[in-house]
C-alpha positions in Angstrom: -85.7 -230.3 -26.7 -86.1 -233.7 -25.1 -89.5 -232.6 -23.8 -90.4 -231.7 -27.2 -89.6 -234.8 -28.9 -91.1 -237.1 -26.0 -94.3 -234.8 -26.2 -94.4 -235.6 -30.3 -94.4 -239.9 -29.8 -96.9 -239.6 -27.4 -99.0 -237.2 -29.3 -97.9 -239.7 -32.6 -99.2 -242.7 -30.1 -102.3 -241.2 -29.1 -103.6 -240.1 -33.2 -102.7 -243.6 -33.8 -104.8 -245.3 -31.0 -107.9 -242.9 -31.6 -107.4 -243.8 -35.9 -107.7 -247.5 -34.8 -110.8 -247.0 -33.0 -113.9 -248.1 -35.2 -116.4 -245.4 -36.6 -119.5 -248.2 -35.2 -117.8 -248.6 -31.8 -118.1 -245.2 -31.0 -121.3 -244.7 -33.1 -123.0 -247.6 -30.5 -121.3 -246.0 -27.6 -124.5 -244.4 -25.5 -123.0 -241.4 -25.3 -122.8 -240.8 -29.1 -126.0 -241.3 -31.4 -127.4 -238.9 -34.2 -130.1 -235.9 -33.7 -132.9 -236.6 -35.9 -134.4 -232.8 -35.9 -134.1 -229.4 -35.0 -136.8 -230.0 -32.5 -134.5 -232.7 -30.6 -131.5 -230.4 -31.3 -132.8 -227.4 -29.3 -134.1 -229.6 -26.6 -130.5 -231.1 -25.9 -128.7 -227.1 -26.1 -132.0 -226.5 -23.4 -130.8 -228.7 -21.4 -127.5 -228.4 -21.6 -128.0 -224.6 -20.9 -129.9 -226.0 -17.8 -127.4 -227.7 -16.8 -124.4 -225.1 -17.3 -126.6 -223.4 -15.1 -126.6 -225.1 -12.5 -123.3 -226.0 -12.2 -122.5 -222.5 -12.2 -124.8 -222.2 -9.1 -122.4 -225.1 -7.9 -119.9 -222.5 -7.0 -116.2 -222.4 -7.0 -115.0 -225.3 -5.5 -113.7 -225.2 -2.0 -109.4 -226.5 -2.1 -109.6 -226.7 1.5 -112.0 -228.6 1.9 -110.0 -231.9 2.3 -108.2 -230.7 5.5 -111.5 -229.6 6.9 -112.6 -232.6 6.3 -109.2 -234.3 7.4 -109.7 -232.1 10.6 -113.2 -232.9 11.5 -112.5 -236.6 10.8 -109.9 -236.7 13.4 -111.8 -233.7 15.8 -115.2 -236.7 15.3 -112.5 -240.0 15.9 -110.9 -238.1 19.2 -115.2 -237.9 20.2 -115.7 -241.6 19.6 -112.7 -242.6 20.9 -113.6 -240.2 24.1 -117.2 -241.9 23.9 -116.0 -245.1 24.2 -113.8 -244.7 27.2 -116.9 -242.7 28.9 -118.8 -246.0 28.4 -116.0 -248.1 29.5 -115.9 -246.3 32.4 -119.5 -245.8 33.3 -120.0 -249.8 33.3 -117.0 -250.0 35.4 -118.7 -247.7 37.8 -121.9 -249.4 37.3 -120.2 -252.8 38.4 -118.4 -251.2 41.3 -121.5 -249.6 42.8 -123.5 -253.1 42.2 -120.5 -254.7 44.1 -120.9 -252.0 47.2 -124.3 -252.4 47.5 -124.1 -255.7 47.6 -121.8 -255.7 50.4 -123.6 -252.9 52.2 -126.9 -255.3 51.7 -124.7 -258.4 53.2 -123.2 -256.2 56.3 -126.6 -254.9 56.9 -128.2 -257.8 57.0 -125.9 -259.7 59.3 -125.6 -256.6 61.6 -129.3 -256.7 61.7 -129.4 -260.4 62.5 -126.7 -259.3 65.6 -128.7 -257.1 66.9 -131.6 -259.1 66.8 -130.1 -261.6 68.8 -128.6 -259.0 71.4 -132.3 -257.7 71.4 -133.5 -261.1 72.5 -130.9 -261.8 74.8 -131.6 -258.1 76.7 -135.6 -258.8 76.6 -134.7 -262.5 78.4 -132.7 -261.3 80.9 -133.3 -258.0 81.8 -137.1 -258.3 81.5 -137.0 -261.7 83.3 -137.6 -264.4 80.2 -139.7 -261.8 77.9 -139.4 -263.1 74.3 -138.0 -260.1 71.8 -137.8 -260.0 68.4 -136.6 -257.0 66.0 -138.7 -257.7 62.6 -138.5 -255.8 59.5 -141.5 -254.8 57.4 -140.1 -255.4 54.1 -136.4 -256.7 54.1 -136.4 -256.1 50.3 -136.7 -252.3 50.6 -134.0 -252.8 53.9 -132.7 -249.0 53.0 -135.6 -247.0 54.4 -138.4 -248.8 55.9 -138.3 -249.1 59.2 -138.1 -252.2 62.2 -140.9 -253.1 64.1 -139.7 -254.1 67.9 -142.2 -256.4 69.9 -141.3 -257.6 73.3 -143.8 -259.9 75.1 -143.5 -260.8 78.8 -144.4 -264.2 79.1 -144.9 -264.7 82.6 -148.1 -262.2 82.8 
């Protein structure tokens, strides 16, 4: 009974809201104006038709939708997310091989200088004062071009 009666005043409230609405309010409203002729009056039910039918070509609307899309929203955040930290990690990897080269650059090069020097310490004294010298052909490309050796006896 309480339903009844609450449903009533609200129903009471809502005829007395739309009485106090005035007739040239909703007259200049855009959505409201007057057809002129028949002509005009067949056109709007045409299009209207029109549009009935295509929103029954809409089709019924899909409920679950939202958790599909609630699912694939988290499926493509887990993918970013996994993205992200495969891009973190590939810079990381990137830095750490820089670093290695560079350290396999800076022991190569000093190892190279050693041996040079043993070279030219074994050309002096085992060939009797030759001069010998271990030269690279391009110490940019160090990882495969080769060492050009040249020993030269100076007493001769």
């Amino acid at each position: 009974m309480r339903k009844i009666t609450r449903n009533n005043s609200e129903l009471e409230f809502q005829t007395s809201e739309f009485k106090e609405l005035e007739n040239d309010e909703i007259l200049n409203d855009e959505e409201y104006f007057e057809i002129a002729s028949e002509e005009e009056l067949a056109d709007i039910k045409r299009k209207l038709a029109s549009n009935e039918r295509s929103r029954m070509n809409i089709g019924a609307v899909n409920m679950a939708s939202i958790e599909e899309y609630e699912h694939e929203n988290e499926r493509y955040q887990s993918i970013a997310a996994q993205k992200k930290d495969l891009l973190e990690s590939r810079e990381s990897l990137l830095g750490f091989i820089r670093e290695i080269e560079e350290e396999v650059t800076s022991k190569f090069f000093m190892a190279y200088e050693q041996i040079n020097k043993n070279f030219q310490y074994m050309c002096e004294t085992i060939l009797n004062g030759a001069k010998g010298i271990l030269k690279m052909t391009d110490p940019e490309k160090f990882t495969y071009n080769w060492a050009g050796i040249k020993c030269k006896n100076i007493k001769k």
